[in-house]
Biopython code that builds the backbone (N, CA, C, O; Angstrom):
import numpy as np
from Bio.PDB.StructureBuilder import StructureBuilder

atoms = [
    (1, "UNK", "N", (320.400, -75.833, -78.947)),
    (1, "UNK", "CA", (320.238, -75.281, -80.284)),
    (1, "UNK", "C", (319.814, -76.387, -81.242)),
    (1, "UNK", "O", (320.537, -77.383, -81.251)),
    (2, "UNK", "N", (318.528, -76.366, -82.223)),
    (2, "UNK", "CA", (318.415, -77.134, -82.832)),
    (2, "UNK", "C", (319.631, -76.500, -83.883)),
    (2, "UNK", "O", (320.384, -75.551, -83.662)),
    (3, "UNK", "N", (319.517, -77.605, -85.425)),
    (3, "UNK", "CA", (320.106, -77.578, -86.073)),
    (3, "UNK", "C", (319.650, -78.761, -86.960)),
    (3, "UNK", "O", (319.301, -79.868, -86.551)),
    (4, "UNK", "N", (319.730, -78.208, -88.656)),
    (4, "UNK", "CA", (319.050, -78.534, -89.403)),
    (4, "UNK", "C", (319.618, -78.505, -90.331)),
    (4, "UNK", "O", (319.807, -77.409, -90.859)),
    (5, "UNK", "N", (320.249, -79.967, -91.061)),
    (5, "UNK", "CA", (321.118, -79.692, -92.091)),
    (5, "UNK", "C", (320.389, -79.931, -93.713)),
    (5, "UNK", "O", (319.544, -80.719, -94.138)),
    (6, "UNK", "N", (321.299, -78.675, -94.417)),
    (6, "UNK", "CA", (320.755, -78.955, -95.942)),
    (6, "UNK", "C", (322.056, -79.095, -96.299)),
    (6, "UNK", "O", (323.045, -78.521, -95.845)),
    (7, "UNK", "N", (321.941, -80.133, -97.386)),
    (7, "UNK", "CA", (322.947, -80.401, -98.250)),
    (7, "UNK", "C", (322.206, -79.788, -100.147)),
    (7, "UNK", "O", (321.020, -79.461, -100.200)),
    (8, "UNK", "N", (322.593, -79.765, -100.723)),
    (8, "UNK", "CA", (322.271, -79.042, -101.551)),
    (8, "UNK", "C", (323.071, -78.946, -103.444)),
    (8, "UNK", "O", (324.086, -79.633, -103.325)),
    (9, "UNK", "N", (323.036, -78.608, -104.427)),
    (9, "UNK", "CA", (323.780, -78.856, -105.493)),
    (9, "UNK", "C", (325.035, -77.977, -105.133)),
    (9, "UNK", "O", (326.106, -78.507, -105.427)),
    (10, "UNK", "N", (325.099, -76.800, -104.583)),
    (10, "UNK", "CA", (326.414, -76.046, -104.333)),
    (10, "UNK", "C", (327.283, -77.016, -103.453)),
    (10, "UNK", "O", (326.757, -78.068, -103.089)),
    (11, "UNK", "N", (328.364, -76.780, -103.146)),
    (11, "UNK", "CA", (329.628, -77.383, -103.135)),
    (11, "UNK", "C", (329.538, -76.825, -101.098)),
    (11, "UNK", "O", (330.471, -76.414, -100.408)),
    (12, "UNK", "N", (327.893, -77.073, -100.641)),
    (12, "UNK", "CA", (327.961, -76.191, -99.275)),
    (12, "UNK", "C", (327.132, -77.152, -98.158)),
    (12, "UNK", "O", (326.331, -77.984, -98.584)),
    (13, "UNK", "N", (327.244, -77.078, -97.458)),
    (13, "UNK", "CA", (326.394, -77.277, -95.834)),
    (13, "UNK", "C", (326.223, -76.251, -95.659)),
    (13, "UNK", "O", (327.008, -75.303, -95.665)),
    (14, "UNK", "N", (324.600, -76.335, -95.380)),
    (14, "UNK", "CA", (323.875, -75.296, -94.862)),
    (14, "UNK", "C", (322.744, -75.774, -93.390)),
    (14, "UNK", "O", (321.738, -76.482, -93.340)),
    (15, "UNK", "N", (323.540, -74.958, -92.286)),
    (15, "UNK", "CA", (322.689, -75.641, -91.411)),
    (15, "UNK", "C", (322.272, -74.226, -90.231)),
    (15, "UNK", "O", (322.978, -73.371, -89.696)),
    (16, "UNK", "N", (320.577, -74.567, -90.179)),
    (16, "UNK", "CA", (319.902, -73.522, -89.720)),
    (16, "UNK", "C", (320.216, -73.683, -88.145)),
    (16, "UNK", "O", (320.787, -74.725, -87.825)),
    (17, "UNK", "N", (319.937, -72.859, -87.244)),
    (17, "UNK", "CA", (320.700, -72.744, -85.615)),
    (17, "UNK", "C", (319.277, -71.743, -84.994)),
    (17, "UNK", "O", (318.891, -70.592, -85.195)),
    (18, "UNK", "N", (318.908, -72.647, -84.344)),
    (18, "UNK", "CA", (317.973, -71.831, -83.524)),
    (18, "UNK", "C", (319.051, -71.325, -82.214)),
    (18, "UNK", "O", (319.824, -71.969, -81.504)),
    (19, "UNK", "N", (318.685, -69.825, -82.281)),
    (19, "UNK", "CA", (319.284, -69.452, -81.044)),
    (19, "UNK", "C", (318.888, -68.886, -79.605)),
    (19, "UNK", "O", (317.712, -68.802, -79.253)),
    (20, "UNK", "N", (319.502, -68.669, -79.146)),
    (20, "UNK", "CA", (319.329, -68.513, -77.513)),
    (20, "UNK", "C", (318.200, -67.170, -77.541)),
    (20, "UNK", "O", (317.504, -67.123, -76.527)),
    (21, "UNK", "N", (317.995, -66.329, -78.335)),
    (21, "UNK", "CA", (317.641, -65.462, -78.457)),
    (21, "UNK", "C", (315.792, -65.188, -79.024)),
    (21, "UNK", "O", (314.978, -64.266, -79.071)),
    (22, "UNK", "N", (315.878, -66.654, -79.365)),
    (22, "UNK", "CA", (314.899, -66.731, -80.386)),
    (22, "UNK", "C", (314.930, -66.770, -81.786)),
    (22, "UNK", "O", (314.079, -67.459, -82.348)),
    (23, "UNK", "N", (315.993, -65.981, -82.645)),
    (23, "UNK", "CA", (315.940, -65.982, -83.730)),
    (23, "UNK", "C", (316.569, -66.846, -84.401)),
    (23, "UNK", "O", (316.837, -67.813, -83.688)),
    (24, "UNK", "N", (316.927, -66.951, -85.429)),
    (24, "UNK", "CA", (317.587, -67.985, -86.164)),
    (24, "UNK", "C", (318.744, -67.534, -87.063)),
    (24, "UNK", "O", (318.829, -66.403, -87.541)),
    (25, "UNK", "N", (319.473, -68.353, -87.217)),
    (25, "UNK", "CA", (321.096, -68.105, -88.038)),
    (25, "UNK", "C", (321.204, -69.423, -88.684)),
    (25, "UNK", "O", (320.827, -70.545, -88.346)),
    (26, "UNK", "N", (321.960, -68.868, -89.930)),
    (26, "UNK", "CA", (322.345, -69.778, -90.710)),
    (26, "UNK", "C", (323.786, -70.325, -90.796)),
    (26, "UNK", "O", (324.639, -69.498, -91.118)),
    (27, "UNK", "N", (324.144, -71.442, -90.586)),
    (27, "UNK", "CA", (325.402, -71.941, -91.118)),
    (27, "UNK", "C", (325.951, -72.271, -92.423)),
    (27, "UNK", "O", (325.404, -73.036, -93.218)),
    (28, "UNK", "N", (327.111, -71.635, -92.625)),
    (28, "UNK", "CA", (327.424, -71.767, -94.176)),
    (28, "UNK", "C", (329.119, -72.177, -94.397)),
    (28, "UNK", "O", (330.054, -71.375, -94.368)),
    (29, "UNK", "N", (329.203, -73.692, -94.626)),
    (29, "UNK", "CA", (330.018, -74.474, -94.369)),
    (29, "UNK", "C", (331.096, -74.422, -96.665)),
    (29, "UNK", "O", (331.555, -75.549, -96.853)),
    (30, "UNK", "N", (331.241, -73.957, -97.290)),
    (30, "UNK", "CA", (331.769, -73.746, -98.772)),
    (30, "UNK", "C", (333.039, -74.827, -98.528)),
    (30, "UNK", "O", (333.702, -74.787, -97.491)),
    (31, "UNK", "N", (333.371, -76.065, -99.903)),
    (31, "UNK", "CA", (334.889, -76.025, -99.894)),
    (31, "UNK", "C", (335.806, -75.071, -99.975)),
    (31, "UNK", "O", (335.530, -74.031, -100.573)),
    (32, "UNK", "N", (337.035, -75.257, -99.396)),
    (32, "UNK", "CA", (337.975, -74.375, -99.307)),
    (32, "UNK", "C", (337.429, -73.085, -99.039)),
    (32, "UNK", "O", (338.095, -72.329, -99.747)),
    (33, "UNK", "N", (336.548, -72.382, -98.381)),
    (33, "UNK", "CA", (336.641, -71.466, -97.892)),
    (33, "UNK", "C", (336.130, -71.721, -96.424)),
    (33, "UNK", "O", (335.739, -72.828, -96.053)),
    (34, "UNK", "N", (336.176, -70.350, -95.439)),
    (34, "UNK", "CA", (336.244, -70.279, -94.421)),
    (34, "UNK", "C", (334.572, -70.898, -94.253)),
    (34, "UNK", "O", (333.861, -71.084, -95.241)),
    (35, "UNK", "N", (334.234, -71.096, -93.207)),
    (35, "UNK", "CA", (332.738, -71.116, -93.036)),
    (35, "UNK", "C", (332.061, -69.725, -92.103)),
    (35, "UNK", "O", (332.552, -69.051, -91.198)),
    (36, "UNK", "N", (330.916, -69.684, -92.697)),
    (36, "UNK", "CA", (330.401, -68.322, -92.350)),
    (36, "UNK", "C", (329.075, -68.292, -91.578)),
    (36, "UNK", "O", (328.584, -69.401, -91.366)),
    (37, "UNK", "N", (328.317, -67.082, -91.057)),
    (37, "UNK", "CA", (326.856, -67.211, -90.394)),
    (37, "UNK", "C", (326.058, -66.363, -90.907)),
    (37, "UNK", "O", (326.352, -65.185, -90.702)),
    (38, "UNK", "N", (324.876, -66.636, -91.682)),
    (38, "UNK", "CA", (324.388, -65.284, -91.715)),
    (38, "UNK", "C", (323.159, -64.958, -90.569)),
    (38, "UNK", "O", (322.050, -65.466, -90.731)),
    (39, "UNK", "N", (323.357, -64.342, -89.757)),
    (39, "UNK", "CA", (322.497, -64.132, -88.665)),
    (39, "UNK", "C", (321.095, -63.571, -88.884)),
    (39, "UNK", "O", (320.973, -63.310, -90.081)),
    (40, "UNK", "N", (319.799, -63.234, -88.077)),
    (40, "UNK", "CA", (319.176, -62.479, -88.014)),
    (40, "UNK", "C", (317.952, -62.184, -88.311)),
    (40, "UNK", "O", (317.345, -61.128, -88.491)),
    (41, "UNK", "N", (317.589, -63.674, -88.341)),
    (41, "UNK", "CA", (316.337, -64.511, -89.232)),
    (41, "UNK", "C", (315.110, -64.518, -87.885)),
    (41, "UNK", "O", (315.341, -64.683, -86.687)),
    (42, "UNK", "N", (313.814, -64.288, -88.539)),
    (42, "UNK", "CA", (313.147, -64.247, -87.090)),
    (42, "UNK", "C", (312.250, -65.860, -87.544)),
    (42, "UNK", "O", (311.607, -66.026, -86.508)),
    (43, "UNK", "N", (312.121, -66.281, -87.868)),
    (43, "UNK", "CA", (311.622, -68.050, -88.236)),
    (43, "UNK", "C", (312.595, -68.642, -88.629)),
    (43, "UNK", "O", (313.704, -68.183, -88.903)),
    (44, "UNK", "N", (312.179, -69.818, -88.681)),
    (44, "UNK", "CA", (313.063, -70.788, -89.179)),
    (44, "UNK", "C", (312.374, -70.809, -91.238)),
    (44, "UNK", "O", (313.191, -70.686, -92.151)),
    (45, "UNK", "N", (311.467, -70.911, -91.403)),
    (45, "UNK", "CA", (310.873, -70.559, -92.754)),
    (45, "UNK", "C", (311.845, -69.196, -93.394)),
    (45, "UNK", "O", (312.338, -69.315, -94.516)),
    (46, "UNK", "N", (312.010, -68.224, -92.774)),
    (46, "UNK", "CA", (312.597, -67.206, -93.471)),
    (46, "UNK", "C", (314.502, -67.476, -93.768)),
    (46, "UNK", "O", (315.442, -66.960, -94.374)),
    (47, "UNK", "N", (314.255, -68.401, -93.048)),
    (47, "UNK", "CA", (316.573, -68.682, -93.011)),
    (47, "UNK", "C", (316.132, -69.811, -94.153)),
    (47, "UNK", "O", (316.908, -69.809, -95.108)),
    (48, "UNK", "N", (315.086, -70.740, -94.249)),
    (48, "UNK", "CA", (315.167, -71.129, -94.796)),
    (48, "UNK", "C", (314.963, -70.889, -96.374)),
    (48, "UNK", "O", (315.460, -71.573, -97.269)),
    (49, "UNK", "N", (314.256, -69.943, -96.497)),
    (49, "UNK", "CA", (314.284, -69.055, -97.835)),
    (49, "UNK", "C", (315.369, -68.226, -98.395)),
    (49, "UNK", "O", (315.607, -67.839, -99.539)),
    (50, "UNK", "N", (315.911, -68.078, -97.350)),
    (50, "UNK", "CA", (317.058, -67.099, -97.439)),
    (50, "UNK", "C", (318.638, -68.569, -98.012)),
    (50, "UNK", "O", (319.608, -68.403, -98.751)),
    (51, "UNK", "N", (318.373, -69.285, -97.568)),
    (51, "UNK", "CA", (319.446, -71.104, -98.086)),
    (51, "UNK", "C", (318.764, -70.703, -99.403)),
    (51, "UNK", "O", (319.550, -70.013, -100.053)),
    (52, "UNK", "N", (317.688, -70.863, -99.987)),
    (52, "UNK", "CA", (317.559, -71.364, -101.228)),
    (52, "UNK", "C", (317.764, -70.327, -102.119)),
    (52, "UNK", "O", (318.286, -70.665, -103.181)),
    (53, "UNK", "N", (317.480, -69.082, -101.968)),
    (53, "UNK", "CA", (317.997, -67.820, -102.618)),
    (53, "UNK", "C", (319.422, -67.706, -102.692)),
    (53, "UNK", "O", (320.026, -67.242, -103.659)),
    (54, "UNK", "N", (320.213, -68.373, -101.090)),
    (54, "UNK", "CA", (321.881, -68.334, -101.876)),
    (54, "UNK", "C", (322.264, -69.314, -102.581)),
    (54, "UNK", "O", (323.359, -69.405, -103.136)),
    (55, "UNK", "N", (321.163, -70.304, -102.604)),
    (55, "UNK", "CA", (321.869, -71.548, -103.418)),
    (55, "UNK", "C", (321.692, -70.722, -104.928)),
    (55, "UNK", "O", (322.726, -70.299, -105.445)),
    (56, "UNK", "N", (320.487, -70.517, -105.567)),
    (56, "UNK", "CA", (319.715, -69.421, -106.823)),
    (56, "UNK", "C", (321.431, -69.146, -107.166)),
    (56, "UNK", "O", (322.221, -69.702, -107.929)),
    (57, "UNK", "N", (321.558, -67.940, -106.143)),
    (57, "UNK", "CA", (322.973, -67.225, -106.486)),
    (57, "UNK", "C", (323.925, -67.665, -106.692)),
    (57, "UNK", "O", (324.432, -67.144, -107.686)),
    (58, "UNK", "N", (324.785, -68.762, -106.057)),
    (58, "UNK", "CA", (325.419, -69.137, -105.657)),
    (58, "UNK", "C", (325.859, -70.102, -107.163)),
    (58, "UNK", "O", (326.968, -70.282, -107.666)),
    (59, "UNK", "N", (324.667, -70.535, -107.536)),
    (59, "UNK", "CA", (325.118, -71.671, -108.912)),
    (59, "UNK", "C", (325.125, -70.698, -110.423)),
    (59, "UNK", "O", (325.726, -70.960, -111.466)),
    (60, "UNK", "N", (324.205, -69.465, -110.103)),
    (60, "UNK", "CA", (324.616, -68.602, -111.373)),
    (60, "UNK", "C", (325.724, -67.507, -111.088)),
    (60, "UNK", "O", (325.900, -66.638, -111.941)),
    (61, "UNK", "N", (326.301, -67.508, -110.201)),
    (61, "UNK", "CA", (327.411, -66.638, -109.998)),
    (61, "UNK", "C", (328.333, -67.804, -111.359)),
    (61, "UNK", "O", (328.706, -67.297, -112.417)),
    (62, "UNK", "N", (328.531, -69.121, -111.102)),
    (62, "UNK", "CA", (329.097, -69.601, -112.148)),
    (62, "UNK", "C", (328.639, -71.195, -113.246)),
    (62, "UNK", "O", (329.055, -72.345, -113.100)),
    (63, "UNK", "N", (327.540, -70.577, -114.426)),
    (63, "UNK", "CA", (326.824, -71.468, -114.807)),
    (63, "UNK", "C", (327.405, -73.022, -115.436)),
    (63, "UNK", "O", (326.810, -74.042, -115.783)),
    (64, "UNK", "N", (328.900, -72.628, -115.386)),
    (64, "UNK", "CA", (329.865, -73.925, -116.128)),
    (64, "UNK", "C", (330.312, -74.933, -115.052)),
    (64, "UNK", "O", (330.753, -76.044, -115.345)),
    (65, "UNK", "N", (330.161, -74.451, -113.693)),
    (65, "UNK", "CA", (330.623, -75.432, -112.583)),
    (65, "UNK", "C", (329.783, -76.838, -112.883)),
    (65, "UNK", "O", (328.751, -76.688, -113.537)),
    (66, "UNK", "N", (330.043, -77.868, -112.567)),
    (66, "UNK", "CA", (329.572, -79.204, -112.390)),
    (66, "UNK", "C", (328.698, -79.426, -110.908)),
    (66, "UNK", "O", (329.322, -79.432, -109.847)),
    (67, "UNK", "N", (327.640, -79.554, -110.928)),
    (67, "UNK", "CA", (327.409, -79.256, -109.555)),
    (67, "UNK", "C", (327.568, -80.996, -108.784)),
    (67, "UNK", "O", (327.733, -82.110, -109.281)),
    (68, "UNK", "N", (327.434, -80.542, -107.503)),
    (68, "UNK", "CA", (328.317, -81.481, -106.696)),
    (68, "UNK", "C", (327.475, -83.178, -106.481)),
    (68, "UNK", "O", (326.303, -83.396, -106.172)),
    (69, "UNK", "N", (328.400, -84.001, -106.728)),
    (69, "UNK", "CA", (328.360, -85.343, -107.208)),
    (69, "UNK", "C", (328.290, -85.661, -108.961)),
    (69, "UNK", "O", (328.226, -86.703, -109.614)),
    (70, "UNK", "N", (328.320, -84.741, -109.192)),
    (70, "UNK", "CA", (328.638, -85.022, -110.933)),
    (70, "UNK", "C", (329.533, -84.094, -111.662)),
    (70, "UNK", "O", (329.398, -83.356, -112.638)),
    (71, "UNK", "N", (330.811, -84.487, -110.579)),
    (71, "UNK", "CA", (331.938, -84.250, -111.723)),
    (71, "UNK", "C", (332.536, -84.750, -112.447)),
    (71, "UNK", "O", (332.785, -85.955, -112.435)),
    (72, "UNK", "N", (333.082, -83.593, -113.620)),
    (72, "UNK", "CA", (333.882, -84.294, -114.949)),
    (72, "UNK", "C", (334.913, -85.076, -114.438)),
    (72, "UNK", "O", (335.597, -84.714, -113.481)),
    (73, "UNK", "N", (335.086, -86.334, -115.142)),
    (73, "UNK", "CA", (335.988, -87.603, -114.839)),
    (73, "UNK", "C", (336.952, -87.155, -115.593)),
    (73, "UNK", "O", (338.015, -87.029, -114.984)),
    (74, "UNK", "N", (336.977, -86.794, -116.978)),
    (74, "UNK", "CA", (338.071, -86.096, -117.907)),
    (74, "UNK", "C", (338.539, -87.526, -119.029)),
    (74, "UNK", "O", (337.744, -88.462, -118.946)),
    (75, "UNK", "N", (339.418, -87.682, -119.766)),
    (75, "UNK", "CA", (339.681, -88.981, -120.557)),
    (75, "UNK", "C", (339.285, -88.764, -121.366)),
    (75, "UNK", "O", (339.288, -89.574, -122.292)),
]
sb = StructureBuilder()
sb.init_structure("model")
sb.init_model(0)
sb.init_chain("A")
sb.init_seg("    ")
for serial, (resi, resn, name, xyz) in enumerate(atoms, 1):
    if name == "N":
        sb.init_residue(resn, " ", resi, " ")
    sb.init_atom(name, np.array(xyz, "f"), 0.0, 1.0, " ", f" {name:<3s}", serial, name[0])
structure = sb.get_structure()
C-alpha cells in the first residue's frame, strides 16, 4: 500500500492508501479523536480533493481556532 502523508493547518494527518482493490482511501488521524477512513476514491487526485475540501470544512466549522503551530501563548 502506498501512502501519502499530508499534514495540513487542521489539527489532522491525512494520509491517502492505495488499496488492494485499486481504489483509494483516506486516512484521517484528528487530536483527541478517534482516527477515521473515508473510503471509495477511484484516483489518487480525487482523495486528494476530497483532503482539501475537508480541510475548507474542517477550519470553518470553527473560524476562532488558532490553526496548528500558532498557538495563543496567553500572558
Amino acid at each position: 500500500m502506498a501512502r501519502v502523508p499530508y499534514l495540513g493547518m487542521t489539527d489532522a494527518i491525512y494520509r491517502i492508501v492505495h488499496r488492494q482493490d485499486d481504489s483509494f482511501a483516506v486516512e484521517i488521524a484528528r487530536t483527541g479523536a478517534l482516527a477515521q477512513t473515508a473510503a471509495g476514491f477511484t484516483t489518487e487526485a480525487e482523495a486528494s480533493n476530497w483532503i482539501a475540501q475537508d480541510k475548507r470544512l474542517w477550519d470553518a466549522a470553527d473560524p476562532f481556532r488558532a490553526p496548528a503551530g500558532r498557538r495563543w501563548r496567553g500572558g
